[in-house]
C-alpha positions as CSV (number, residue, x, y, z in Angstrom):
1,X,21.1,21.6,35.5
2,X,21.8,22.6,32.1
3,X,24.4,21.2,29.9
4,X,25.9,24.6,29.9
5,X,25.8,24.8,33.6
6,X,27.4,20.9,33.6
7,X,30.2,21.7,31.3
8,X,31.3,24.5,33.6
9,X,30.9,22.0,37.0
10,X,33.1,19.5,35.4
11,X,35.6,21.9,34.1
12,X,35.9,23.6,37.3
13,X,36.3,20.1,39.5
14,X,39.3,19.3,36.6
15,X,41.1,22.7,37.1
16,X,41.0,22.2,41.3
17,X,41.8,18.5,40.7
18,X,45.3,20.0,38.6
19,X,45.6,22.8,40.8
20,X,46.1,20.0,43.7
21,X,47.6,17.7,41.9
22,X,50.8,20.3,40.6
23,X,51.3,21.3,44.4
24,X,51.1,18.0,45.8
25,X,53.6,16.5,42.8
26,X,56.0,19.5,43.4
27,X,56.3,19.2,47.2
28,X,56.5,15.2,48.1
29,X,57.4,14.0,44.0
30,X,55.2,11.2,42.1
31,X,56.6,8.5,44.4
32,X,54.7,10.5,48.2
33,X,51.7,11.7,46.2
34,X,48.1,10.0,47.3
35,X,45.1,10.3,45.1
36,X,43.6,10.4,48.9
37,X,45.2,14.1,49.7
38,X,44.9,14.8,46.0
39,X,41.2,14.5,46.3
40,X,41.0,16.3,49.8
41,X,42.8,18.9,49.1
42,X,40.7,19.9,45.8
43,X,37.7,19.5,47.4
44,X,36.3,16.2,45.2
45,X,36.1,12.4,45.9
46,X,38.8,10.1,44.3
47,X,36.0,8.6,42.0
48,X,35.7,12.1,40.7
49,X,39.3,12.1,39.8
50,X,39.5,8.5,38.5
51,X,36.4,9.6,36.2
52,X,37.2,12.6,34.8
53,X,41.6,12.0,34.7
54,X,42.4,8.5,35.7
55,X,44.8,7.2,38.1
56,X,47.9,8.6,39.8
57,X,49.9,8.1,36.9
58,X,47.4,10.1,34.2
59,X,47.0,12.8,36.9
60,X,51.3,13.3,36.3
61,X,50.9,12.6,32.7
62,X,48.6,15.3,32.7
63,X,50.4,18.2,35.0
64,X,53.3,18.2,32.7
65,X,51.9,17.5,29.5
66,X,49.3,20.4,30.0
67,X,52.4,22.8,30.8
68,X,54.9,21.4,28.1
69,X,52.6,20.6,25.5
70,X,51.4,24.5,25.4
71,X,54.5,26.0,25.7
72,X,55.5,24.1,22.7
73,X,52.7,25.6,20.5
74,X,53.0,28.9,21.8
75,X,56.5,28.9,21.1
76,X,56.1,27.5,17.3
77,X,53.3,30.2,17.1
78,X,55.5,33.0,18.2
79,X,58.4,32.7,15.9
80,X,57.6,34.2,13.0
81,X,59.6,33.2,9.4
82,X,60.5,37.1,9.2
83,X,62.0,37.0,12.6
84,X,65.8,36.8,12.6
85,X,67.5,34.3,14.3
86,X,68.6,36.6,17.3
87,X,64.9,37.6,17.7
88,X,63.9,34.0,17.2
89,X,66.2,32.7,20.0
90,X,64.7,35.6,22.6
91,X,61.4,34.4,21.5
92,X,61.9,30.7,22.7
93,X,64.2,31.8,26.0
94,X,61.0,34.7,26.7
95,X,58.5,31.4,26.2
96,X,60.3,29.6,28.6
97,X,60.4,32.1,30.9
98,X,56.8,33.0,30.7
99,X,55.8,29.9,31.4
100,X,57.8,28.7,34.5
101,X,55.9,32.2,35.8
102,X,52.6,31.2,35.1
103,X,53.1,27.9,36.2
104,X,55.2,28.2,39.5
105,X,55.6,24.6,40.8
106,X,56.7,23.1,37.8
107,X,60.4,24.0,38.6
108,X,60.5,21.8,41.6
109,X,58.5,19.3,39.6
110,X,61.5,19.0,37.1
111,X,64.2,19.1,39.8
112,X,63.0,15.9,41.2
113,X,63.0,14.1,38.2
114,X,66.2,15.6,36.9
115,X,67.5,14.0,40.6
116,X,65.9,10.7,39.7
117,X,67.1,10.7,36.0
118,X,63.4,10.8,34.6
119,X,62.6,7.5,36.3
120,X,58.4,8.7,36.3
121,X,58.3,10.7,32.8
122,X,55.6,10.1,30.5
123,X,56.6,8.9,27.1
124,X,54.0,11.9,26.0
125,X,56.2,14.4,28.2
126,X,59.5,13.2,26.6
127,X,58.0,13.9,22.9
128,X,57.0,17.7,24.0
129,X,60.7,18.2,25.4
130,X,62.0,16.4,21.9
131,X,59.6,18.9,19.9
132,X,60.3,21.9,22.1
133,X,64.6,21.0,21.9
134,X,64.0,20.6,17.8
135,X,62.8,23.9,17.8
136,X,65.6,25.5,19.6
137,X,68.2,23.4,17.1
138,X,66.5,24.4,14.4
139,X,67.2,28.1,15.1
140,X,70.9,27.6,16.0
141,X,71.5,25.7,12.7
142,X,69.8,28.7,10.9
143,X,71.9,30.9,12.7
144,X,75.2,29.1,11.7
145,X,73.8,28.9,8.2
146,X,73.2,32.8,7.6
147,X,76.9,33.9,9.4
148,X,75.1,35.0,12.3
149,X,76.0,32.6,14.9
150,X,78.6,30.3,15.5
151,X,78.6,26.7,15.6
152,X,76.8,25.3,18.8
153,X,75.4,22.5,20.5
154,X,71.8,22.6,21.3
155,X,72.3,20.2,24.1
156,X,74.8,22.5,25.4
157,X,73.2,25.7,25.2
158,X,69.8,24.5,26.3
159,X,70.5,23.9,29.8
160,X,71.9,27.2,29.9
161,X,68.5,28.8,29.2
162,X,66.4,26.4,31.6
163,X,68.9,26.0,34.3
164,X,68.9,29.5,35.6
165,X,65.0,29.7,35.3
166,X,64.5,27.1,37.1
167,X,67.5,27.9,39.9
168,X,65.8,31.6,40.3
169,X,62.2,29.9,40.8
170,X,62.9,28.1,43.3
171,X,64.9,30.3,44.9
172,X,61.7,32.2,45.7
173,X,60.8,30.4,49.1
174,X,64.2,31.1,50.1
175,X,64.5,34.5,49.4
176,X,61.9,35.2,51.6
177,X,64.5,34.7,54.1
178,X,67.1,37.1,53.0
179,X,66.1,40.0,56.0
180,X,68.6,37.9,57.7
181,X,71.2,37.9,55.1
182,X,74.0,39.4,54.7
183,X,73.8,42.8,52.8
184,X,76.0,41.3,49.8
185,X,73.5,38.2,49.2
186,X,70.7,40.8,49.3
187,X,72.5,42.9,46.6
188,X,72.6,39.9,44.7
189,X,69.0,38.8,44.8
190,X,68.4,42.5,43.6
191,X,70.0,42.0,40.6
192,X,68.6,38.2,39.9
193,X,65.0,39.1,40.6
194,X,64.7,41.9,37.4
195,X,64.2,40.6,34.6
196,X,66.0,37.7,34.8
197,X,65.1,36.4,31.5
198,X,66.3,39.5,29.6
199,X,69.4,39.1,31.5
200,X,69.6,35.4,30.3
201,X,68.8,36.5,26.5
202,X,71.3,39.2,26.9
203,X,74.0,36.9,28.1
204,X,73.6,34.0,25.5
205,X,73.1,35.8,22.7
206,X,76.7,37.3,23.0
207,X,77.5,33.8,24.0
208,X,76.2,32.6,20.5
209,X,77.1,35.4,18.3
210,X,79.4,35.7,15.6
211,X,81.9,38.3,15.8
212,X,82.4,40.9,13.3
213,X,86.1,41.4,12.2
214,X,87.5,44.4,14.2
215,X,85.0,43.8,17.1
């Protein structure tokens, strides 16, 4: 086998390893996950997984670093110095957004440790929300700097963008359920499910704004 050919075996057994992992982590939390089922259920032997990750610990240090870490970049990539601060503050709520829909069981991930207070987050983990939160208070101060906003509190405003992400996504299994609802609950699902993170930009940035006088 080529080193080519070896390269694309090991990265393949590392993406099912994750892939098992993140499911496993979001429905029974750090404390019911086996390395045992983790390793049955990707289709590789726990020595495989001890190898190429580490133990039960690096494979959760690893399912929300990989997540975190990259939305991090991708939202210091994405805002540009031209932007303004409005556009800058859709930017990192659109980021968010994008990727609790790419990555669909990390909501229930960070519902269980939000339950438990953090008691199994990586130190690594806690840096990537510290970076990700500096950005976000680093827009609102430039906001309130140029007139544009008014004064707010990051630690405030921040659970206001992730809290209704992550409410919506999980929500999913149960709205599958809604052809037994009543028609007023199904209404409302209508109006959550489209574009919910517009909706969320839409809502905070009157939240944030600065009025003009005679608005």
């Amino acid at each position: 086998m080529g080193t080519k050919a070896i390269k694309e075996k090991k990265s393949e057994s590392i993406r099912r390893i994750l892939g098992a992992a993140t499911e496993i982590f979001a429905e029974v939390g750090f404390a019911g996950a086996r390395v045992d089922e983790i390793a049955r259920r990707s289709g590789v032997n726990k020595a495989t997984i001890y190898y190429h990750i580490g133990d039960k610990k690096a494979l959760y240090t690893r399912v929300i670093h990989d997540v975190f870490a990259d939305m991090g970049k991708r939202i210091a990539s994405n805002i540009g110095q031209s932007q303004s601060p409005e556009e800058k503050l859709k930017t990192y709520i659109h980021n968010i957004a994008f990727t609790l829909d790419q990555h669909p069981h990390i909501p229930q991930i960070m519902l269980r440790e939000f339950a438990l207070g953090g008691h199994h987050f990586p130190d690594v983990v806690t840096e990537d929300f510290v970076r990700i939160f500096g950005m976000l208070t680093e827009i609102l101060e430039e906001g309130s700097r140029k007139g544009v906003f008014v004064d707010v509190n990051p630690f405030i405003l921040h659970p206001m963008v992730i809290g209704p992400l992550i409410f919506h996504k999980n929500l999913e299994a149960i709205r599958s359920k809604l052809s037994q609802a009543p028609e007023m609950l199904k209404k409302l699902d209508a109006l959550i499910s489209n574009g919910v993170a517009e909706k969320i930009e839409n809502f905070l940035l009157r939240a944030v704004k600065k009025q003009k006088n005679g608005d």
